[in-house]
N, CA, C and O atoms as a GROMACS GRO file, in nm:
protein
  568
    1UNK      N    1   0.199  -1.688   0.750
    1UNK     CA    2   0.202  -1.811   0.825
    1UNK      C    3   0.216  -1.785   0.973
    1UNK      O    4   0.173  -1.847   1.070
    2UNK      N    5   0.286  -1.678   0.962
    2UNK     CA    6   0.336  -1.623   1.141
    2UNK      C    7   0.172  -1.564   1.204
    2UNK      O    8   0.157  -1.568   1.326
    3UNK      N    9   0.065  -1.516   1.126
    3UNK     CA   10  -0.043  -1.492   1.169
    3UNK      C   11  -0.142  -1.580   1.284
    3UNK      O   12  -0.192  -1.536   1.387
    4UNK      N   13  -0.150  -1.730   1.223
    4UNK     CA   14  -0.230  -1.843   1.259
    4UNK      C   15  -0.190  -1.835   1.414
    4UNK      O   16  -0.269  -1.781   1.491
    5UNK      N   17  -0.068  -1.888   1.463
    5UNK     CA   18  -0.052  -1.912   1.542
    5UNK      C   19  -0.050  -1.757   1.648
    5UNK      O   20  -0.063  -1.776   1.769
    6UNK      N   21  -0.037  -1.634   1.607
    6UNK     CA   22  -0.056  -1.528   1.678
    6UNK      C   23  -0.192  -1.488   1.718
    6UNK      O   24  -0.219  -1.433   1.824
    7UNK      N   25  -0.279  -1.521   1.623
    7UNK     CA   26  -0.405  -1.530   1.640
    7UNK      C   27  -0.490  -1.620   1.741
    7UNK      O   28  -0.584  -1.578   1.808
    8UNK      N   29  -0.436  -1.771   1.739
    8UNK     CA   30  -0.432  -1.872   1.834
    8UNK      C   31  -0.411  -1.795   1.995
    8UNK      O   32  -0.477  -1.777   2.098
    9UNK      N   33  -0.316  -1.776   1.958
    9UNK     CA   34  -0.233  -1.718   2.098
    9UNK      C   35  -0.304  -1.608   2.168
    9UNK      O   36  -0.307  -1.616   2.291
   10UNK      N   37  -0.354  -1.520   2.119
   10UNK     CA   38  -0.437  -1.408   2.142
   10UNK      C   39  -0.566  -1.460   2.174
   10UNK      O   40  -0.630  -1.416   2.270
   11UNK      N   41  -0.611  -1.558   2.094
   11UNK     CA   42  -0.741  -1.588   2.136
   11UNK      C   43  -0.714  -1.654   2.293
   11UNK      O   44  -0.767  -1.604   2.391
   12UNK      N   45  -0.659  -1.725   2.298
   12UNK     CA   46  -0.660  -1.784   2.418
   12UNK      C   47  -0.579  -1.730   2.562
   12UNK      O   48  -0.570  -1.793   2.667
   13UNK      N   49  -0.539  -1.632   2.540
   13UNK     CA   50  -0.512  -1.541   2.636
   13UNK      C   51  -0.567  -1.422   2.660
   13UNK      O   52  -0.525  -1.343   2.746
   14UNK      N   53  -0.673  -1.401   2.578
   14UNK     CA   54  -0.790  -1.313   2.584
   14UNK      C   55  -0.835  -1.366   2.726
   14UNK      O   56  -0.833  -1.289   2.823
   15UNK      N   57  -0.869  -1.475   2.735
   15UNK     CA   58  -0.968  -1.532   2.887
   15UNK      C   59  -0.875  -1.512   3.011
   15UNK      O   60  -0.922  -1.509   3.124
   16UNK      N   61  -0.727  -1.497   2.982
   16UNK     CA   62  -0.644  -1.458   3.138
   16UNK      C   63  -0.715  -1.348   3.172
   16UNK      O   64  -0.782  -1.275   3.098
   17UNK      N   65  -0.690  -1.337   3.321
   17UNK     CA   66  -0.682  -1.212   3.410
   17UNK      C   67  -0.517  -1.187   3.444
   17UNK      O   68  -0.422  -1.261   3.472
   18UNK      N   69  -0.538  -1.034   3.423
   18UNK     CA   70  -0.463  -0.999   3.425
   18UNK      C   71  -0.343  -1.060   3.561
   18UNK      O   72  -0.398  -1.080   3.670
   19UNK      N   73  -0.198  -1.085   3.557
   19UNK     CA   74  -0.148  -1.111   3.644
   19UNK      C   75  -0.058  -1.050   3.712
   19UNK      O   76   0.038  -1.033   3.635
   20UNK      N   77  -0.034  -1.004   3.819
   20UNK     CA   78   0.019  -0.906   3.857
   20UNK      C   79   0.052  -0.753   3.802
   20UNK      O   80   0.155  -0.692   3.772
   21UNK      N   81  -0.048  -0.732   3.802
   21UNK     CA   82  -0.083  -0.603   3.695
   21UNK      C   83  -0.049  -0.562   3.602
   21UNK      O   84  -0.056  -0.445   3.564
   22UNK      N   85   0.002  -0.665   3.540
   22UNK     CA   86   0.015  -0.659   3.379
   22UNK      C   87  -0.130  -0.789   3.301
   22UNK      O   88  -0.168  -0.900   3.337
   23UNK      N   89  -0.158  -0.722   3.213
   23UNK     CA   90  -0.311  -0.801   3.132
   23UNK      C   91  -0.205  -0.841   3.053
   23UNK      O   92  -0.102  -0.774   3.063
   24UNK      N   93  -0.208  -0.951   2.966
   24UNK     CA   94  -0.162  -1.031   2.921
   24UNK      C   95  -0.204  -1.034   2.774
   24UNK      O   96  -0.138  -1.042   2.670
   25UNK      N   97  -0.345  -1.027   2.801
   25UNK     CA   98  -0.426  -1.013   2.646
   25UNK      C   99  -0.408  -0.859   2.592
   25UNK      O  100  -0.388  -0.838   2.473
   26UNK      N  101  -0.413  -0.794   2.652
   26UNK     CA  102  -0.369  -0.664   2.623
   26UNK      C  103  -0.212  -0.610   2.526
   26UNK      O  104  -0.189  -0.558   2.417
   27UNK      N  105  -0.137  -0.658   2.635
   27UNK     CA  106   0.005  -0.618   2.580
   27UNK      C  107   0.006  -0.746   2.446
   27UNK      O  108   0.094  -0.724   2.362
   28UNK      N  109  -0.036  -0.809   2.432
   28UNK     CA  110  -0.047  -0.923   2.315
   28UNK      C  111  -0.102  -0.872   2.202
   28UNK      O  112  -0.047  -0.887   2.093
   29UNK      N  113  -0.233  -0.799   2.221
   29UNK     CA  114  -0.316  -0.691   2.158
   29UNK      C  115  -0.202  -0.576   2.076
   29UNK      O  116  -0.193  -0.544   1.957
   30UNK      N  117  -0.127  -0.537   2.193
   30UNK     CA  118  -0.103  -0.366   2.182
   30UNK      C  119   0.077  -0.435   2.053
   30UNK      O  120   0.131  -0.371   1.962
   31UNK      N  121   0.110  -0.574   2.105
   31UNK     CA  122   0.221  -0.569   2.040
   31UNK      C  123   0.212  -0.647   1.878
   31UNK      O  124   0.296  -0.716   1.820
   32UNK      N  125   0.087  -0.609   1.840
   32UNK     CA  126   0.057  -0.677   1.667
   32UNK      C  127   0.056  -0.523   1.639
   32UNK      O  128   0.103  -0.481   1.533
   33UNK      N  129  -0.007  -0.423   1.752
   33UNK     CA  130  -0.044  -0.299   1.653
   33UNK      C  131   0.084  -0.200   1.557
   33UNK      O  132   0.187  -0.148   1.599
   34UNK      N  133   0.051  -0.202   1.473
   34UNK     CA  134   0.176  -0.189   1.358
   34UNK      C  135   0.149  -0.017   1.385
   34UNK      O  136   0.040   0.034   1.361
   35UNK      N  137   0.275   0.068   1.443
   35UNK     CA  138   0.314   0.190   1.470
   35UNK      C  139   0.312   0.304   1.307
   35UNK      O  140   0.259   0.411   1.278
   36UNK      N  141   0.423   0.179   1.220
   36UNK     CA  142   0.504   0.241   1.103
   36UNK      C  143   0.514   0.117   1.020
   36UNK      O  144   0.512  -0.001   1.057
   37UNK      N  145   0.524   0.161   0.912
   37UNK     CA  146   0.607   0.064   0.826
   37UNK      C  147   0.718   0.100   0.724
   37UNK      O  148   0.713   0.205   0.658
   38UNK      N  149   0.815   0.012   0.713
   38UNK     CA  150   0.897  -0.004   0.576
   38UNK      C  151   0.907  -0.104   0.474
   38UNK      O  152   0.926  -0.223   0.498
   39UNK      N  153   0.892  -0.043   0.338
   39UNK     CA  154   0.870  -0.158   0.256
   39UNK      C  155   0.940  -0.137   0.146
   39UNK      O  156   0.986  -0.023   0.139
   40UNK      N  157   0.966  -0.214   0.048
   40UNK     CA  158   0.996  -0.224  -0.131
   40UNK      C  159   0.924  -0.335  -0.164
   40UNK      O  160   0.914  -0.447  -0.114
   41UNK      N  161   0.881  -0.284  -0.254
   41UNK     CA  162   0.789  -0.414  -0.372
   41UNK      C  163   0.798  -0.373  -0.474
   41UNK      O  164   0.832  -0.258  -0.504
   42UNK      N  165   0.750  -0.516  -0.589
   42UNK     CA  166   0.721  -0.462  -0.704
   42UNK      C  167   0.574  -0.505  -0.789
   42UNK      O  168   0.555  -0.627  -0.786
   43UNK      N  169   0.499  -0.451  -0.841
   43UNK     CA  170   0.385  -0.527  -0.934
   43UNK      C  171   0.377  -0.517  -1.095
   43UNK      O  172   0.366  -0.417  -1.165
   44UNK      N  173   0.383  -0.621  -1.122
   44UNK     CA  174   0.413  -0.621  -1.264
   44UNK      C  175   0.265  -0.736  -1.313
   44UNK      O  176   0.242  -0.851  -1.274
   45UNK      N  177   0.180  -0.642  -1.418
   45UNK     CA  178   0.081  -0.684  -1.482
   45UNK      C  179   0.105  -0.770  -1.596
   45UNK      O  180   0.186  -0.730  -1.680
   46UNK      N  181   0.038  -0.898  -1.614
   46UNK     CA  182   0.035  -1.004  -1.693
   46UNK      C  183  -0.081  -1.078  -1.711
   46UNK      O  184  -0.151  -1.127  -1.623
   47UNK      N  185  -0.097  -1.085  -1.841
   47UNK     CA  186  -0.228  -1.101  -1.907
   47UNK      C  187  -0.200  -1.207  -1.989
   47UNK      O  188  -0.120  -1.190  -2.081
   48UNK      N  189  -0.257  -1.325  -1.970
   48UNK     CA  190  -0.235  -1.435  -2.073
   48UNK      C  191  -0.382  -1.454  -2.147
   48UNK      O  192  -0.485  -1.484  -2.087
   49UNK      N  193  -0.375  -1.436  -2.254
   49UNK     CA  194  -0.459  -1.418  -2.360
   49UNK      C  195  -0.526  -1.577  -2.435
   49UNK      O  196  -0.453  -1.676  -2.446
   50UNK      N  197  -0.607  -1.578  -2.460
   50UNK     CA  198  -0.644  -1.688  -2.544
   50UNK      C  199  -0.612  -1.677  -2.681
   50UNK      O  200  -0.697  -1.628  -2.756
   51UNK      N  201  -0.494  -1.718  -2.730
   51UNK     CA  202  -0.453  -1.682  -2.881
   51UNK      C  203  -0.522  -1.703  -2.969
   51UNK      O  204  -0.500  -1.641  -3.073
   52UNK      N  205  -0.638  -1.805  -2.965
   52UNK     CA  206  -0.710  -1.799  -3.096
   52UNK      C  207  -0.855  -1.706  -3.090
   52UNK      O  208  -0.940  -1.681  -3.175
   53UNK      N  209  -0.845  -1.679  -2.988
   53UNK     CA  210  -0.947  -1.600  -2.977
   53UNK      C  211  -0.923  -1.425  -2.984
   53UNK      O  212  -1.000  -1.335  -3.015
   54UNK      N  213  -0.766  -1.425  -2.934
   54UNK     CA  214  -0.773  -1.288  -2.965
   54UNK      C  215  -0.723  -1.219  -3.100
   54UNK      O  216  -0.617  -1.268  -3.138
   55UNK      N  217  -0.777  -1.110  -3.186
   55UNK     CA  218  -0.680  -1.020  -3.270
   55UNK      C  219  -0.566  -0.976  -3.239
   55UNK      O  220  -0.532  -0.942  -3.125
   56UNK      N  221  -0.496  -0.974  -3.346
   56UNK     CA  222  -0.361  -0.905  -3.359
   56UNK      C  223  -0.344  -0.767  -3.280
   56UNK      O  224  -0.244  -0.726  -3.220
   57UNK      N  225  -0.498  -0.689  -3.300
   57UNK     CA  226  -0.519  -0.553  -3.214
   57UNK      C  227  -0.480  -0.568  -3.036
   57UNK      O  228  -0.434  -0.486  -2.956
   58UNK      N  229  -0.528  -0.725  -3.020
   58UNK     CA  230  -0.619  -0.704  -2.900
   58UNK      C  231  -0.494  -0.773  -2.809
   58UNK      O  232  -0.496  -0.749  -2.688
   59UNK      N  233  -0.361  -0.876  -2.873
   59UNK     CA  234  -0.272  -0.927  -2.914
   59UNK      C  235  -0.181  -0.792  -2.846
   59UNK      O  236  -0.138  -0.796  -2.731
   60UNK      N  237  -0.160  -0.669  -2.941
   60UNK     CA  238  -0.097  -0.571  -2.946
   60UNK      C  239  -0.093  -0.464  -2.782
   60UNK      O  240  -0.018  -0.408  -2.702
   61UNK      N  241  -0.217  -0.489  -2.810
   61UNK     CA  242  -0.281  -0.406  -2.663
   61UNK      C  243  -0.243  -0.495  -2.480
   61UNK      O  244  -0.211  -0.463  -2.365
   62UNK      N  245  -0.271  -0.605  -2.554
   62UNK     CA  246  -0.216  -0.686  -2.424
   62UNK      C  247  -0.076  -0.681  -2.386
   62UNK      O  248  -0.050  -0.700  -2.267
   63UNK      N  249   0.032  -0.656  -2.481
   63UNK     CA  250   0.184  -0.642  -2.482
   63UNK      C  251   0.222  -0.530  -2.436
   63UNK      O  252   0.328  -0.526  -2.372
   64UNK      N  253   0.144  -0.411  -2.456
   64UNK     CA  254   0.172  -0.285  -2.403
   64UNK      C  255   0.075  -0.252  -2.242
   64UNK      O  256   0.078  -0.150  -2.173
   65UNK      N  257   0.010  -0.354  -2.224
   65UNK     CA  258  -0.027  -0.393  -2.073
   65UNK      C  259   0.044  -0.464  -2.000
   65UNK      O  260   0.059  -0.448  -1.879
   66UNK      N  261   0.096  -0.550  -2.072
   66UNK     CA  262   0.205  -0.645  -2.000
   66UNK      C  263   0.351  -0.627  -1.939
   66UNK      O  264   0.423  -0.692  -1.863
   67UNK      N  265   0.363  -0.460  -2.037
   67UNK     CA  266   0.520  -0.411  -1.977
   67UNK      C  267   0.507  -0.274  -1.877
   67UNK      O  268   0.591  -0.191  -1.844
   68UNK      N  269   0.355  -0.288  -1.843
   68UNK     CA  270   0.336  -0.197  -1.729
   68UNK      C  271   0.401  -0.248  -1.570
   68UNK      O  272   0.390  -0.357  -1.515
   69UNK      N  273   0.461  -0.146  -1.533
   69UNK     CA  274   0.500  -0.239  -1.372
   69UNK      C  275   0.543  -0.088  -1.298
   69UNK      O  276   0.580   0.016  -1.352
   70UNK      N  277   0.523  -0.119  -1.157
   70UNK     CA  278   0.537  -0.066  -1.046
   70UNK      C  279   0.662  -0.111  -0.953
   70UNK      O  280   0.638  -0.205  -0.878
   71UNK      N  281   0.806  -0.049  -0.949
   71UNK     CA  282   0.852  -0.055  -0.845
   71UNK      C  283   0.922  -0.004  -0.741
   71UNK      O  284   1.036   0.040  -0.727
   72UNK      N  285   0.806  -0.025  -0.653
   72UNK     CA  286   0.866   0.102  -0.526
   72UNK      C  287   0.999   0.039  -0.452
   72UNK      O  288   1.007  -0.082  -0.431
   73UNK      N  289   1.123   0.151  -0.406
   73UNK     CA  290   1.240   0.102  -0.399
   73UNK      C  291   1.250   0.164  -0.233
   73UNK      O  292   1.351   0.143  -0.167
   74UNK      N  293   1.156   0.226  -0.188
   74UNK     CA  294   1.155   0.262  -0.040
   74UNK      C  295   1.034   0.343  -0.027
   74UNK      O  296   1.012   0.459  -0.063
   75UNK      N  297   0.938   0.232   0.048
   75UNK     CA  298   0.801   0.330   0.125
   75UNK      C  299   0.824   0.332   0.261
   75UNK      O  300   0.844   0.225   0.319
   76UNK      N  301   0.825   0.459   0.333
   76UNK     CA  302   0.806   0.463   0.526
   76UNK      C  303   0.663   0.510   0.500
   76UNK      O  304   0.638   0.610   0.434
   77UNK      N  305   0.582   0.440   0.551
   77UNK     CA  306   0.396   0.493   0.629
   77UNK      C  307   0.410   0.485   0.774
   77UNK      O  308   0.417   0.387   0.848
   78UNK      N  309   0.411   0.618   0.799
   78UNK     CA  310   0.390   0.645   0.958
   78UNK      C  311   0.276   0.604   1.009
   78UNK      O  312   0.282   0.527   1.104
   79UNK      N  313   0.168   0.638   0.968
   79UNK     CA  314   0.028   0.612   0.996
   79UNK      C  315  -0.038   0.624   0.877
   79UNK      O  316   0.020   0.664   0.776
   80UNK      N  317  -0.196   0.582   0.877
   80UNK     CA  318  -0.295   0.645   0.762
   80UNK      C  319  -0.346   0.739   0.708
   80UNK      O  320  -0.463   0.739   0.668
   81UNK      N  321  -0.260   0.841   0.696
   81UNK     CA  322  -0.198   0.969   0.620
   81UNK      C  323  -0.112   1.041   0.606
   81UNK      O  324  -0.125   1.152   0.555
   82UNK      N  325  -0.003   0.993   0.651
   82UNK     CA  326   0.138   1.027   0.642
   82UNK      C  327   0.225   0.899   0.571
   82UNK      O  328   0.244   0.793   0.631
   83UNK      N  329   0.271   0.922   0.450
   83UNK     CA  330   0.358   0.821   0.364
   83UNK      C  331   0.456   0.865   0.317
   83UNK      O  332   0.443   0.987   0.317
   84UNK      N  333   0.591   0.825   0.258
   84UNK     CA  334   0.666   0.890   0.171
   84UNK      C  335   0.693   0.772   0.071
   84UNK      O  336   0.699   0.662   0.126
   85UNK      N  337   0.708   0.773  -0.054
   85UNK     CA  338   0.739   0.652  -0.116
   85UNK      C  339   0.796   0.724  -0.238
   85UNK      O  340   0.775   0.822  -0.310
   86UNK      N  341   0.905   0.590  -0.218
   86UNK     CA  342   1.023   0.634  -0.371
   86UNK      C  343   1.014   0.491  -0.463
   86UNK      O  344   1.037   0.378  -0.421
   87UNK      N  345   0.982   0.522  -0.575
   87UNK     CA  346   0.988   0.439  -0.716
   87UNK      C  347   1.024   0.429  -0.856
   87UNK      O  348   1.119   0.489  -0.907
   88UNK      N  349   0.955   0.362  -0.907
   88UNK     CA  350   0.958   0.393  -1.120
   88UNK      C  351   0.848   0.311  -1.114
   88UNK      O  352   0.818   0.208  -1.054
   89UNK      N  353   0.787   0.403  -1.211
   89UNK     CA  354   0.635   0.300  -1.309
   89UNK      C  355   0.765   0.287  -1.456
   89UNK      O  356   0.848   0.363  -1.505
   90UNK      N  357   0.719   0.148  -1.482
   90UNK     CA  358   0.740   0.116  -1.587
   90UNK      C  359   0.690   0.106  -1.677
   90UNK      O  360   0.574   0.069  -1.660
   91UNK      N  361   0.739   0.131  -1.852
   91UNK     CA  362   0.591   0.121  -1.936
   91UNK      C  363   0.736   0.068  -2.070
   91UNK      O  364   0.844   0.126  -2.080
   92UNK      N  365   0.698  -0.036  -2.140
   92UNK     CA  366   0.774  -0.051  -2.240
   92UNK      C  367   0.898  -0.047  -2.232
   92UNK      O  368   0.953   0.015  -2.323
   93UNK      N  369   0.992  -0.112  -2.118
   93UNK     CA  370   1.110  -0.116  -2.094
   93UNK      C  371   1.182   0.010  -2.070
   93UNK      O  372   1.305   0.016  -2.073
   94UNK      N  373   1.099   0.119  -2.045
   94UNK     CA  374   1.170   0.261  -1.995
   94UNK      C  375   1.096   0.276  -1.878
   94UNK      O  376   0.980   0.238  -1.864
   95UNK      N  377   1.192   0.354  -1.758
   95UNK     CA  378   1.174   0.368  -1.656
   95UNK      C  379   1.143   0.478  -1.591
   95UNK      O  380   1.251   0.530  -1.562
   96UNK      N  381   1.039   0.556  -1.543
   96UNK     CA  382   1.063   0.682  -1.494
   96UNK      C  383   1.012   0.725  -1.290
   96UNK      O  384   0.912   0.760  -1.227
   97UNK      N  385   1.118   0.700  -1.271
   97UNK     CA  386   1.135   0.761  -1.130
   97UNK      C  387   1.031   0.842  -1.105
   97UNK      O  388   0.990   0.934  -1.176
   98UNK      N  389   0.974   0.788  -0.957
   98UNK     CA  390   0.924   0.941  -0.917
   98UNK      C  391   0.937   0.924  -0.718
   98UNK      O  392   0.959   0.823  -0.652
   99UNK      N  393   0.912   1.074  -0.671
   99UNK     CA  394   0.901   1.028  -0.530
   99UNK      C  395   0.712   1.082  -0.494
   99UNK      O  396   0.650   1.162  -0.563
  100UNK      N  397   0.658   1.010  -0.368
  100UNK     CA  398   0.539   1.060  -0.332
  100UNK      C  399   0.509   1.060  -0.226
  100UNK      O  400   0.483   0.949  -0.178
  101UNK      N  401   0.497   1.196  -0.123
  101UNK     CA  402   0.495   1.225  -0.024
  101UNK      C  403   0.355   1.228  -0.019
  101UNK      O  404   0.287   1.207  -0.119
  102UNK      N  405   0.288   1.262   0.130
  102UNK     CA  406   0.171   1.261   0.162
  102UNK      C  407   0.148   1.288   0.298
  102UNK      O  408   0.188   1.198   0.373
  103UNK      N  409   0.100   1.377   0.347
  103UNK     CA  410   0.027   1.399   0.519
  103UNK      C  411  -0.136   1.414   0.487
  103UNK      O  412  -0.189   1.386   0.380
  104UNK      N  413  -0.206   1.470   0.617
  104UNK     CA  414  -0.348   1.457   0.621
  104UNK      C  415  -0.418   1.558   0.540
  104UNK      O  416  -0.540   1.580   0.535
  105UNK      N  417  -0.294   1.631   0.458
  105UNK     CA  418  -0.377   1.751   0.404
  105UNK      C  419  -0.375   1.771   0.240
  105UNK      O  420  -0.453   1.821   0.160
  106UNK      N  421  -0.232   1.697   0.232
  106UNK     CA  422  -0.201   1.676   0.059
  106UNK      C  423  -0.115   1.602   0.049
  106UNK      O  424  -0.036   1.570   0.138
  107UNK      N  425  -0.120   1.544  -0.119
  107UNK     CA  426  -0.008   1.417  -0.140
  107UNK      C  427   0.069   1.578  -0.276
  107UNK      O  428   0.032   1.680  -0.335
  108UNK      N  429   0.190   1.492  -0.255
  108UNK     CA  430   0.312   1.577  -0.343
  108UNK      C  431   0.349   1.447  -0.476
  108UNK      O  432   0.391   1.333  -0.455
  109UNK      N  433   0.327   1.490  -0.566
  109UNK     CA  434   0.374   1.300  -0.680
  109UNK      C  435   0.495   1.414  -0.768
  109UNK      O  436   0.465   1.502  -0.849
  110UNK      N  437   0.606   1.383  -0.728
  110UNK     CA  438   0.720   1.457  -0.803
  110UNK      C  439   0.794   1.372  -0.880
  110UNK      O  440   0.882   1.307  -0.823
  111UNK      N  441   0.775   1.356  -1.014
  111UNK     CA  442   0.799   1.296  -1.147
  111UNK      C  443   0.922   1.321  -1.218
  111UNK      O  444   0.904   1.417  -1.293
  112UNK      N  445   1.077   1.261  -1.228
  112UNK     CA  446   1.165   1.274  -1.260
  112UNK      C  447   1.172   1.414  -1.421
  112UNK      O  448   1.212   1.342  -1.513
  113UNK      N  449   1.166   1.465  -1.442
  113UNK     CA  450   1.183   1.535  -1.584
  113UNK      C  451   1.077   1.590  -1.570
  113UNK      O  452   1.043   1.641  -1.677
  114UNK      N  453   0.991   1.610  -1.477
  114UNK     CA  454   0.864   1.733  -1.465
  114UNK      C  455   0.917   1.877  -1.433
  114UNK      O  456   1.007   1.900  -1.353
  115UNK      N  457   0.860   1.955  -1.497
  115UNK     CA  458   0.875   2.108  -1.432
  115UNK      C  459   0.858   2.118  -1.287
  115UNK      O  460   0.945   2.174  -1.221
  116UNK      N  461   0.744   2.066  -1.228
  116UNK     CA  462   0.711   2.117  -1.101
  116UNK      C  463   0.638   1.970  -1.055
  116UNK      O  464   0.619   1.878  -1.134
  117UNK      N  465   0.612   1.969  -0.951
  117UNK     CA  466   0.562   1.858  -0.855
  117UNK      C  467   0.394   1.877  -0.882
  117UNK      O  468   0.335   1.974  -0.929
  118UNK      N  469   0.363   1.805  -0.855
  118UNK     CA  470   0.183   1.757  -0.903
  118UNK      C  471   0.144   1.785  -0.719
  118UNK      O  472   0.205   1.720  -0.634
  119UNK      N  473   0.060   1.866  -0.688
  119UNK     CA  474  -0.011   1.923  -0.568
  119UNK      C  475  -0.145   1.841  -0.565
  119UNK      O  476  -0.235   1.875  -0.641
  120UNK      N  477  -0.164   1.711  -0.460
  120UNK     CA  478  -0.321   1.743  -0.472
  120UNK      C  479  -0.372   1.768  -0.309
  120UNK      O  480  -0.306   1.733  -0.211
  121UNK      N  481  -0.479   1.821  -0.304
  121UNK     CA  482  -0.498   1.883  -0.175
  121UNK      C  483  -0.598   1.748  -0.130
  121UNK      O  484  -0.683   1.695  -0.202
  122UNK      N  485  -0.568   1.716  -0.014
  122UNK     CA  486  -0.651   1.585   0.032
  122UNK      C  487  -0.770   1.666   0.149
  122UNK      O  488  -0.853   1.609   0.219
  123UNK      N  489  -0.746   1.788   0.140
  123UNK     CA  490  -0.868   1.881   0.216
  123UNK      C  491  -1.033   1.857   0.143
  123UNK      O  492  -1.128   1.829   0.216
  124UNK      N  493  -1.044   1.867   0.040
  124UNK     CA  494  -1.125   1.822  -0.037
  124UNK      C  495  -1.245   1.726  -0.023
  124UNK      O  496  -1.368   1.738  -0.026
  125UNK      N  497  -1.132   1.596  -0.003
  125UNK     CA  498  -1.195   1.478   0.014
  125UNK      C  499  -1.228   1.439   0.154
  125UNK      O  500  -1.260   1.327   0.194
  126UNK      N  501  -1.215   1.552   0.225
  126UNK     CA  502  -1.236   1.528   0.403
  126UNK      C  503  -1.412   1.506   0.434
  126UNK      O  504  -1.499   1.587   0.401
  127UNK      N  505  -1.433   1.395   0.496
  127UNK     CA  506  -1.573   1.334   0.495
  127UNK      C  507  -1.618   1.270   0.395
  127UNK      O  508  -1.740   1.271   0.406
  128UNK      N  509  -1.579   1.201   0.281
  128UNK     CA  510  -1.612   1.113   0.160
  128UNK      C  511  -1.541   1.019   0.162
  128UNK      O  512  -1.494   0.980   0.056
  129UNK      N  513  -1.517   0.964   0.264
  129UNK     CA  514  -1.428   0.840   0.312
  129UNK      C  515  -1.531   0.742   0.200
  129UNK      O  516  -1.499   0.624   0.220
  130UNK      N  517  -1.617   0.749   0.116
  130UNK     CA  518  -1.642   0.638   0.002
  130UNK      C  519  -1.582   0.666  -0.088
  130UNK      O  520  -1.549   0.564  -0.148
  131UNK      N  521  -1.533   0.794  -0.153
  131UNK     CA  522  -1.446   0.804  -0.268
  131UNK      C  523  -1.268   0.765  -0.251
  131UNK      O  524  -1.193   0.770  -0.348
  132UNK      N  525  -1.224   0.729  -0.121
  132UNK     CA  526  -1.135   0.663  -0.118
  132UNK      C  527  -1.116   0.482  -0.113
  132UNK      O  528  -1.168   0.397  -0.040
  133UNK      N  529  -1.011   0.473  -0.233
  133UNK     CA  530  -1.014   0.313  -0.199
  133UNK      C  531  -0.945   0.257  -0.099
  133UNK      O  532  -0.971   0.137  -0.086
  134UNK      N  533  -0.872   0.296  -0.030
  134UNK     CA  534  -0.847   0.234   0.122
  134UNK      C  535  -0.927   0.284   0.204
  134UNK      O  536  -0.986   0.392   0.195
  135UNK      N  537  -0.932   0.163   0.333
  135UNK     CA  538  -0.994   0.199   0.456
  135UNK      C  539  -0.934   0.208   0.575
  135UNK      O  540  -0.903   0.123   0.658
  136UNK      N  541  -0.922   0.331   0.571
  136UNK     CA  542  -0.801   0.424   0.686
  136UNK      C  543  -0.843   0.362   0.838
  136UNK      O  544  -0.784   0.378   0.944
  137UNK      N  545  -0.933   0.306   0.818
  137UNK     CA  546  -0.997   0.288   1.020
  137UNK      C  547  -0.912   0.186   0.977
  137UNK      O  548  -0.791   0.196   0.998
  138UNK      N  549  -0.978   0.052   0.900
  138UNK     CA  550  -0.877  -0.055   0.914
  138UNK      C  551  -0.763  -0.069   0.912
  138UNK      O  552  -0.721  -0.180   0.947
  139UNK      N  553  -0.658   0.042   0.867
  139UNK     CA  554  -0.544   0.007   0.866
  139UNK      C  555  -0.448   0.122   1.021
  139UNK      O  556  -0.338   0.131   1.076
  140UNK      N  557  -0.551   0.170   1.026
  140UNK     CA  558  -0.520   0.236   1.182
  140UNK      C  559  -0.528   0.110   1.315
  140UNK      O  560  -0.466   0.125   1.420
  141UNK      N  561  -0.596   0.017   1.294
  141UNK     CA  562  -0.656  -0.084   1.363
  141UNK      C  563  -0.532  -0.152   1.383
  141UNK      O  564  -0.473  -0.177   1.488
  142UNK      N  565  -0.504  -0.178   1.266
  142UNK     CA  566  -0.402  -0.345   1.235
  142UNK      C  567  -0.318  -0.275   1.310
  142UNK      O  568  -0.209  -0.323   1.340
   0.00000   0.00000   0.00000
C-alpha cells in the first residue's frame, strides 16, 4: 500500500530540477534502492480437492502435499548472490532444520542430522542466467 503513493511521489518529482544541488528525483530514486534485507516467513501448501471427483489415491496424495511447508526463521540477503537463511521444511508434522548460505560462487544447504553439508558450485551456471529462476538484474534494481 506504502508503494502507490511512493511511486506517485517519484513520478512527480522526476520533472524538478535539481535545487540547490541536491536533485530531488534522484535521492527519492537512490532511497527505495533496497541495500540488504531481513526477513522470516512461512509457506505452507494447500490443495482443496473436488471430493467427488477425486480417489481415495489422489485424496491420499493431496494430504501428504498439504503437510508440506517452509519456514524460514531468519534470512539476511546482502545483495543478488550473497544470502544466509535459517529454517525447517516441513513434511507430515516433523520438522527438519536446515541453514543455507550462498555467495557468487556456491550455495552451502547444511541439513540438521546430515553427515556433511551439500556443496553446490554456482561457477557452473555463470552465463545461463535462463536456467535460473530469479532475475538477479531485477532484484539488483529494486
Amino acid at each position: 500500500w506504502i508503494a502507490v503513493p511512493l511511486v506517485l511521489m517519484m513520478v512527480a518529482l522526476t520533472g524538478c530540477q535539481a535545487v540547490g544541488g541536491v536533485d530531488i528525483g534522484k535521492a527519492m530514486a537512490q532511497s527505495t534502492t533496497v541495500k540488504s534485507v531481513e526477513s522470516k516467513q512461512s509457506l505452507k501448501i494447500n490443495i482443496e480437492p473436488a471430493t467427488e471427483l477425486a480417489t481415495a489415491k489422489d485424496l491420499e496424495m493431496i494430504e501428504l502435499i498439504n503437510s508440506i511447508s517452509l519456514d524460514i526463521s531468519d534470512a539476511k540477503v546482502k545483495d543478488a548472490s550473497t544470502a544466509s537463511i535459517e529454517g525447517a521444511v516441513g513434511f507430515q508434522g516433523k520438522k527438519l532444520p536446515f541453514h543455507l548460505s550462498m555467495n557468487e560462487k556456491e550455495m552451502v544447504i547444511d541439513m540438521e542430522g546430515a553427515q556433511k553439508p551439500l556443496y553446490i558450485s554456482l561457477d557452473s551456471l555463470e552465463g545461463q542466467d535462463d536456467l535460473l529462476m530469479i532475475d538477479t538484474e531485477a532484484l539488483e534494481k529494486q
